[in-house]
C-alpha positions, 0 to 999 in steps of 0.5 A: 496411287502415287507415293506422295498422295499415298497416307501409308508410304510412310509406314513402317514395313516388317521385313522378313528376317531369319533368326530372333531379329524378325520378332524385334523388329514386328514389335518394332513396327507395330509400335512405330505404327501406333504412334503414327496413328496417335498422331494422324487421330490428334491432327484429325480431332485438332481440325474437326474442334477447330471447325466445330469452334469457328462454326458456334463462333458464326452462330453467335455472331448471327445470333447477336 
């Protein structure tokens, strides 16, 4: 799969790293990982809401 098509290119990696570093930075992706994903799951119900609602919309009017 290319880069661009690819949903997780954009995901935050943990490098390895020696030292204290290396648990700050897990936390860290971790975190940047979990807004990510709040994000995709809003956009995702914004879209399935928007169908519903154009749907209902559609059964009224043939409704009428």
């Amino acid at each position: 799969m290319s880069e661009r098509n690819d949903p997780n290119s954009n995901l935050p990696v943990a490098k390895s790293k020696s030292g204290r570093g290396r648990y700050s930075q897990l936390v860290s992706a971790i975190a940047s990982l979990n807004t990510q994903m709040v994000a995709r799951v809003a956009t995702a119900a914004n879209q399935a809401l928007v169908l519903r609602n154009w749907i209902v919309g559609a059964y009224v009017v043939e409704f009428e």
